[in-house]
Structures are given as structure tokens and as C-alpha cells.
C-alpha positions as CSV (number, residue, x, y, z in Angstrom):
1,X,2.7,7.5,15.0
2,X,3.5,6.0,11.7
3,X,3.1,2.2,10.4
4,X,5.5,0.6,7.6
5,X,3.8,-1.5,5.2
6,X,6.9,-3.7,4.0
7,X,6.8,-5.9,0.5
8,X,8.7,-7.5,-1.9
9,X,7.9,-9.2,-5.5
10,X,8.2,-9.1,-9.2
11,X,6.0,-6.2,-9.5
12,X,6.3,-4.5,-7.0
13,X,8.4,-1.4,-8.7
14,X,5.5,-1.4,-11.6
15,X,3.2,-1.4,-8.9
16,X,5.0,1.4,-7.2
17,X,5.4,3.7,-10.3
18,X,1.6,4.4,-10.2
19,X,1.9,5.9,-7.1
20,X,3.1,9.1,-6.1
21,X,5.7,7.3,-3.9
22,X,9.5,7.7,-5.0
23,X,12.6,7.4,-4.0
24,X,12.8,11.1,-3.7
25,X,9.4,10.9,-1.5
26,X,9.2,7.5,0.3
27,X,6.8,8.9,3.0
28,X,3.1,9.8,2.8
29,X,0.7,11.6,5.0
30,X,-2.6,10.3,4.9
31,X,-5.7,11.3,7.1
32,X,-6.4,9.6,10.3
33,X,-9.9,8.4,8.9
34,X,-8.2,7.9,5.9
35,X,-9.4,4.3,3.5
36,X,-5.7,3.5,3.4
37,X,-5.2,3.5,7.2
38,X,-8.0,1.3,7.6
39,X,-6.4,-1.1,4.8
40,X,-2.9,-0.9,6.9
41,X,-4.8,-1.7,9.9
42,X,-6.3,-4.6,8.1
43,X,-3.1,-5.7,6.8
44,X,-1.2,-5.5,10.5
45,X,-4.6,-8.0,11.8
46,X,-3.9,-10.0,9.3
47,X,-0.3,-10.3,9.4
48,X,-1.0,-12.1,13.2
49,X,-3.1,-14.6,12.1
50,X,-1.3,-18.6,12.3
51,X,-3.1,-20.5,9.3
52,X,-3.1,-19.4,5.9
53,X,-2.3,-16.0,6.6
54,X,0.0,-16.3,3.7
55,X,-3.7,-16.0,1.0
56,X,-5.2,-13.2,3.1
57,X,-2.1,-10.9,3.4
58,X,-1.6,-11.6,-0.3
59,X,-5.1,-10.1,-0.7
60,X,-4.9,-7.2,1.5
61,X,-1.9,-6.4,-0.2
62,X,-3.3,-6.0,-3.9
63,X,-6.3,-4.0,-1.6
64,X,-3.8,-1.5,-0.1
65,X,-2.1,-1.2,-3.3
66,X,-5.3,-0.6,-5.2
67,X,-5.9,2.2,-2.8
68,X,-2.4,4.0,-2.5
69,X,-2.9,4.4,-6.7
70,X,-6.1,5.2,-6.4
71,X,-5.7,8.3,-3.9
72,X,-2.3,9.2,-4.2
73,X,-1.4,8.7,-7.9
74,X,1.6,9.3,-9.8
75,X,0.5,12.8,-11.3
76,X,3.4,12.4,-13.5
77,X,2.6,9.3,-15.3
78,X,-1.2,10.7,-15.3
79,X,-0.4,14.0,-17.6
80,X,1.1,11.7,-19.9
């Protein structure tokens, strides 16, 4: 089973860069126990709440981010 994390913004390609995530490789495989499943599953909770959902998905977003960079860099930009 897989979960799509959509998003959209002005930095969301710089963001992106730092990742090993491309256009040639859209898709990850990440552990089951994984940190960044948890944060998707975070993100999906928080994406149901009804009052200022808007703030906490905003955080959870720069969280998830943090993470995809964090554990599955862009080796490319790192030999650099």
C-alpha cells in the first residue's frame, strides 16, 4: 500500500532538489517502521481535522520535508 503526500508552493521545487526525488525517480521505498511514514501518517490525521488545520498541516509539512532530506538526500548535490 502506498500514501501520496501532495503539495504545492513557492519552494517547493528548491525544497525538492535536496531530495533524492526526481522526475526520473518520483517514487520512494521507505521501511514500514520508517520516521517518514510515521510523519505521513501524521500528516493524513492532520489533514481531517475541521479548525485550523490549515497551521498544523503547514507544520507537518516542513516536518516531512525535513525528514525526506534528511534520509534520502540528493547524493548529487551532496558530492558537490
Amino acid at each position: 500500500m502506498g500514501t501520496w503526500i501532495g503539495f504545492r508552493g513557492v519552494k517547493a521545487k528548491q525544497f525538492l532538489t535536496r531530495t533524492g526525488l526526481c522526475m526520473e525517480q518520483p517514487i520512494l521505498k521507505v521501511e514500514q517502521d520508517d520516521k517518514l511514514i510515521r510523519s505521513m501518517d501524521s500528516i493524513v490525521s492532520a489533514s481531517k481535522m475541521t479548525s485550523n488545520k490549515d497551521l498544523l498541516l503547514t507544520a507537518k509539512l516542513y516536518e516531512f520535508l525535513y525528514l525526506l532530506v534528511e534520509l534520502y538526500p540528493n547524493r548529487k548535490s551532496i558530492a558537490k
